[in-house]
DOVO-318617 format. One record per atom (N, C-alpha, C): z negated, x, y; residue number from 1; atom name. Coordinates in nm, 2 decimals, always signed. Each point is the difference from the previous one (the first is absolute). Layout:
Z	X	Y	NUM	CA;
...
REM end
This chain:
-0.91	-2.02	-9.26	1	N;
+0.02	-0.14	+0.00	1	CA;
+0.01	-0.04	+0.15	1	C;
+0.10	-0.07	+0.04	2	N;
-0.01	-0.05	+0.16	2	CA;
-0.05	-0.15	-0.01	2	C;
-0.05	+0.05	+0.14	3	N;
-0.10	-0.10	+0.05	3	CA;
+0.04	-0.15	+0.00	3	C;
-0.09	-0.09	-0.05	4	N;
+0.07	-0.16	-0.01	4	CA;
-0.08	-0.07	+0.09	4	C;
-0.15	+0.07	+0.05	5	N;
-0.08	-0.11	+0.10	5	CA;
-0.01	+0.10	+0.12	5	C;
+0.00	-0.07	+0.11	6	N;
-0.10	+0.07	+0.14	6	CA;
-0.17	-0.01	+0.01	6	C;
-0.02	+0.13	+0.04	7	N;
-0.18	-0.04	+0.05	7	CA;
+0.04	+0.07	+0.12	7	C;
-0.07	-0.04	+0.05	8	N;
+0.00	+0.05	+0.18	8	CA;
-0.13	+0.05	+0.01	8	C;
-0.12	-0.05	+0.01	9	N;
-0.12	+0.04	-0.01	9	CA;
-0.12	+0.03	-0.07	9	C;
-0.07	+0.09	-0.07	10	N;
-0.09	+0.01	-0.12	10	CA;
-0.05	-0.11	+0.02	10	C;
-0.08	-0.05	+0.13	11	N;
-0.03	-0.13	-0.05	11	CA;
+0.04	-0.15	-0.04	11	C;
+0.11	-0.01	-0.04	12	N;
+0.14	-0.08	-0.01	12	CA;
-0.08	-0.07	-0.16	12	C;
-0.03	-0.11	-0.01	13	N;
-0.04	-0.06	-0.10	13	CA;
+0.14	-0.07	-0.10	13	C;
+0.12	-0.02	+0.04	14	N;
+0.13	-0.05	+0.00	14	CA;
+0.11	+0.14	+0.04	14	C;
+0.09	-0.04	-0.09	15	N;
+0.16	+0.09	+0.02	15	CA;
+0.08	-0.05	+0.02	15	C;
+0.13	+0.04	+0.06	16	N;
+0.13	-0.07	+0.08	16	CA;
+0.09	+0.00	-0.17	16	C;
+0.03	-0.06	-0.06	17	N;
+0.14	+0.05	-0.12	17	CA;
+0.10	+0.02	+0.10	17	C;
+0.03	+0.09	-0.05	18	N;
+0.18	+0.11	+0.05	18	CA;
+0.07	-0.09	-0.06	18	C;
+0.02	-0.06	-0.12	19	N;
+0.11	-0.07	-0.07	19	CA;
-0.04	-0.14	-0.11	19	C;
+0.05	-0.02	-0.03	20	N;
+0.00	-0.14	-0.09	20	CA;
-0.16	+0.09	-0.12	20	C;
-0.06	-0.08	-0.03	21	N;
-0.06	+0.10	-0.10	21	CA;
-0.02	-0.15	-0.11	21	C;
+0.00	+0.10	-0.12	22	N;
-0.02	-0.14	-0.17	22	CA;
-0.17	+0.01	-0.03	22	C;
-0.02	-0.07	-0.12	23	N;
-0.12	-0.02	-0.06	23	CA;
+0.01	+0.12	-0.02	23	C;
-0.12	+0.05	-0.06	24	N;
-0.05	+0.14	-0.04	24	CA;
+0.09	+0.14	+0.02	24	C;
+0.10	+0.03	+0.10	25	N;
+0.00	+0.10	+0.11	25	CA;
-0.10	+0.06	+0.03	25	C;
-0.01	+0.17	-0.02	26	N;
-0.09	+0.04	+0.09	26	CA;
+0.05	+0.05	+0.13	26	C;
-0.04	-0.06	+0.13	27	N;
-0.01	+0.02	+0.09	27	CA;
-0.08	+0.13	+0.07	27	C;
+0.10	+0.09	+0.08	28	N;
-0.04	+0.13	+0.06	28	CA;
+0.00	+0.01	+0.16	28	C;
-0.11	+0.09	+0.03	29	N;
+0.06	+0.02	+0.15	29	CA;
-0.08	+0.20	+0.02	29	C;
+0.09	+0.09	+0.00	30	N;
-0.05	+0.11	-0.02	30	CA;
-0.11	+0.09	-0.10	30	C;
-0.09	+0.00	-0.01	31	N;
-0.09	+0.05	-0.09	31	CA;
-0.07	-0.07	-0.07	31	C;
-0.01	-0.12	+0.05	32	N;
-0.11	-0.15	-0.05	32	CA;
-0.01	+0.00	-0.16	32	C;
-0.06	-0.07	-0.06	33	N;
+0.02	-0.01	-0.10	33	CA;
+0.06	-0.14	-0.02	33	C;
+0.10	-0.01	-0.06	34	N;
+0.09	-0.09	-0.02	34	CA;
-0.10	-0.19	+0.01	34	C;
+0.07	-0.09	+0.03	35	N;
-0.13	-0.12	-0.06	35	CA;
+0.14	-0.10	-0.03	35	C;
-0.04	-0.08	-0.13	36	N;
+0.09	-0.02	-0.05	36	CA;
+0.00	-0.19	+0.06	36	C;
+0.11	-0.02	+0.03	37	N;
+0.09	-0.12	+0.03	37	CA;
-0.01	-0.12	-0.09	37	C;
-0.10	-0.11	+0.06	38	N;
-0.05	-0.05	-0.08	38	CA;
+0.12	-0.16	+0.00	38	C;
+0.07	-0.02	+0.12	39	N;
+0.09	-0.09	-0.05	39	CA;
+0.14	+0.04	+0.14	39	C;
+0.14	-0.06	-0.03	40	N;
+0.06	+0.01	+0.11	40	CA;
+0.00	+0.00	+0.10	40	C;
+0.02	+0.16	+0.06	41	N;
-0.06	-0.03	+0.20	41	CA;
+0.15	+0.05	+0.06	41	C;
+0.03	-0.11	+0.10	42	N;
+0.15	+0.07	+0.06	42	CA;
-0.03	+0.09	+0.10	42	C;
+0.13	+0.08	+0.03	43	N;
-0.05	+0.13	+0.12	43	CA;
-0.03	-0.08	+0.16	43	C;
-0.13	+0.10	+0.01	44	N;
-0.06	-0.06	+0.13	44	CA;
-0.10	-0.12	+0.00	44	C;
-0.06	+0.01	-0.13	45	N;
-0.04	-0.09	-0.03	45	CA;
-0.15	+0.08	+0.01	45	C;
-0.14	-0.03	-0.04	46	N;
-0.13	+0.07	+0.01	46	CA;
-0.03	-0.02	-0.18	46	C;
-0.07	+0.16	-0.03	47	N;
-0.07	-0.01	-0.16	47	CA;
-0.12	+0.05	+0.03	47	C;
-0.10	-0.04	-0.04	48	N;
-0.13	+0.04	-0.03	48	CA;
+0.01	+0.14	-0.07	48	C;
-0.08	+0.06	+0.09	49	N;
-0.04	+0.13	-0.04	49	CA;
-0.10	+0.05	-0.09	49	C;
-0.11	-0.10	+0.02	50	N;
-0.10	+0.00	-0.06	50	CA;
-0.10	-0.17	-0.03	50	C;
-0.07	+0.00	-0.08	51	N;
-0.06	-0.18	-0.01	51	CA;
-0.01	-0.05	+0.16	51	C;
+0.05	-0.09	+0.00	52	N;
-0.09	-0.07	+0.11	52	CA;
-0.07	-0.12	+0.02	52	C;
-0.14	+0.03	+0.05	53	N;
-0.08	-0.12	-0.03	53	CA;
+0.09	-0.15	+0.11	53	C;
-0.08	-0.11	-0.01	54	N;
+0.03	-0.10	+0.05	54	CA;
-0.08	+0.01	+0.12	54	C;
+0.07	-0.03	+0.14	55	N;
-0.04	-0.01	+0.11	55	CA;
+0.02	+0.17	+0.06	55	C;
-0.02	+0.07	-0.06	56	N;
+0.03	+0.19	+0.01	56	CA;
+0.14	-0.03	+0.14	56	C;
+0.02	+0.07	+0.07	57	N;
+0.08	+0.07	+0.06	57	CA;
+0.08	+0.05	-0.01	57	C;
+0.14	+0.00	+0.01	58	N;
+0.11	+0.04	-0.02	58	CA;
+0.05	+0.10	+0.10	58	C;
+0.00	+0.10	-0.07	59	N;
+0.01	+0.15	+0.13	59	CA;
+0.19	+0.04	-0.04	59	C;
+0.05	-0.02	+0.08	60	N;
+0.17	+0.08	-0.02	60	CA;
+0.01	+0.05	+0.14	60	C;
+0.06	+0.18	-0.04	61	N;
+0.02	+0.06	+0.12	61	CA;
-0.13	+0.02	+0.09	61	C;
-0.11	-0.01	-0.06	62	N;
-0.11	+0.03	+0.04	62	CA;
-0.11	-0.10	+0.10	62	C;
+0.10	-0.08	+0.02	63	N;
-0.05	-0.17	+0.04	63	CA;
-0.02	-0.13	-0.08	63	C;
-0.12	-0.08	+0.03	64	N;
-0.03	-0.08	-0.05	64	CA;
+0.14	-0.12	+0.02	64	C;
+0.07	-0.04	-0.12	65	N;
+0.10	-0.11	+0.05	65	CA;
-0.01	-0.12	-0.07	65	C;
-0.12	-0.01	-0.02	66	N;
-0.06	-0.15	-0.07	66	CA;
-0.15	+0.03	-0.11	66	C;
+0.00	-0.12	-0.10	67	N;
-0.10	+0.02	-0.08	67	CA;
+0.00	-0.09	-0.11	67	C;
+0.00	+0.07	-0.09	68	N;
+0.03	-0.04	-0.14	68	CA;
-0.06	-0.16	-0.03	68	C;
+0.05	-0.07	-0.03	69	N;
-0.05	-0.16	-0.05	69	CA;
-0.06	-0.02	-0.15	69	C;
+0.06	+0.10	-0.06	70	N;
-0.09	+0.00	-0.19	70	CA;
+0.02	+0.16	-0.02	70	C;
-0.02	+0.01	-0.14	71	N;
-0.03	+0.16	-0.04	71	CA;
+0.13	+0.02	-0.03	71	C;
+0.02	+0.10	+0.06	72	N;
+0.18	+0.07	-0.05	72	CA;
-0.07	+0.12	-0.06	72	C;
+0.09	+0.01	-0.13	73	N;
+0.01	+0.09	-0.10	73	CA;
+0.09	+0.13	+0.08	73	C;
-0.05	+0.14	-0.03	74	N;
+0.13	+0.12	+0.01	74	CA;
+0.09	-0.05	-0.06	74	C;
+0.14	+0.06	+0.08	75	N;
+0.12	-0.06	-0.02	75	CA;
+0.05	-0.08	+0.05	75	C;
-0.08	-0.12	+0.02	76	N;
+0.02	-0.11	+0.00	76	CA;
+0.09	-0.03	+0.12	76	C;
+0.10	-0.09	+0.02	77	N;
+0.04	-0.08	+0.11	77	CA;
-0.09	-0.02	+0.11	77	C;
+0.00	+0.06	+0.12	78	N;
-0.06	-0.08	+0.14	78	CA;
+0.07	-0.06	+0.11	78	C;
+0.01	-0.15	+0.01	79	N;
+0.05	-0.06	+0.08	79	CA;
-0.03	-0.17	+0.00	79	C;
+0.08	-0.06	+0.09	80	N;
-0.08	-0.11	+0.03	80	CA;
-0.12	-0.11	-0.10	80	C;
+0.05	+0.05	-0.12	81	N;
-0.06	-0.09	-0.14	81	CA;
-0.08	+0.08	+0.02	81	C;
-0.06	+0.09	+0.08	82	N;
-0.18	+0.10	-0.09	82	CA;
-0.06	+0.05	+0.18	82	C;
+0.06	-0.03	+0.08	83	N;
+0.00	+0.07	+0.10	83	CA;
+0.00	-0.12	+0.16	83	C;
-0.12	-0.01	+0.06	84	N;
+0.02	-0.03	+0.14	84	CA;
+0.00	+0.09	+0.12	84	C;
+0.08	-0.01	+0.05	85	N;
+0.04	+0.06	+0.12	85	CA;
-0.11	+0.03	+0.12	85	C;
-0.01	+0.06	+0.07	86	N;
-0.11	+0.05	+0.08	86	CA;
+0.04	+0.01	+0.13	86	C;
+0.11	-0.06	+0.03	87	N;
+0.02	-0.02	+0.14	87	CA;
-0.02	-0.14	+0.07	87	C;
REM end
């Protein structure tokens, strides 16, 4: 199966989508275990890799680049609706 998200870092709480991705897609990135696409994310856009609590830390590429504003579900969409910036 080729790869549809980026991780850059094990500690990476968030993934890059490679491409357009739909509802319930499982999304891959080498050996991972797939986590399924909980609503439309465009490419280059950020998916939860795993729950994340509210106020939690947003790690991509192994840097902190903001912090979650409510609980994002795996899968889920991360971006300005769930997400404040940390710069």
């Amino acid at each position: 199966m080729k790869d549809s998200i980026l991780i850059i870092n094990q500690k990476d709480n968030v993934a890059v989508a490679l491409q357009d991705l739909t509802a319930g897609e499982k999304a891959t990135a080498g050996d991972m275990t797939p986590v399924t696409i909980l609503e439309p994310v465009a490419a280059a856009h950020k998916i939860a890799l795993r729950d994340i609590k509210a106020g939690e830390k947003i790690i991509k590429y192994g840097e902190t680049v903001g912090k979650s504003t409510q609980r994002i579900k795996q899968g889920a969409w991360v971006h300005t609706h769930n997400l404040e910036g940390g710069r």
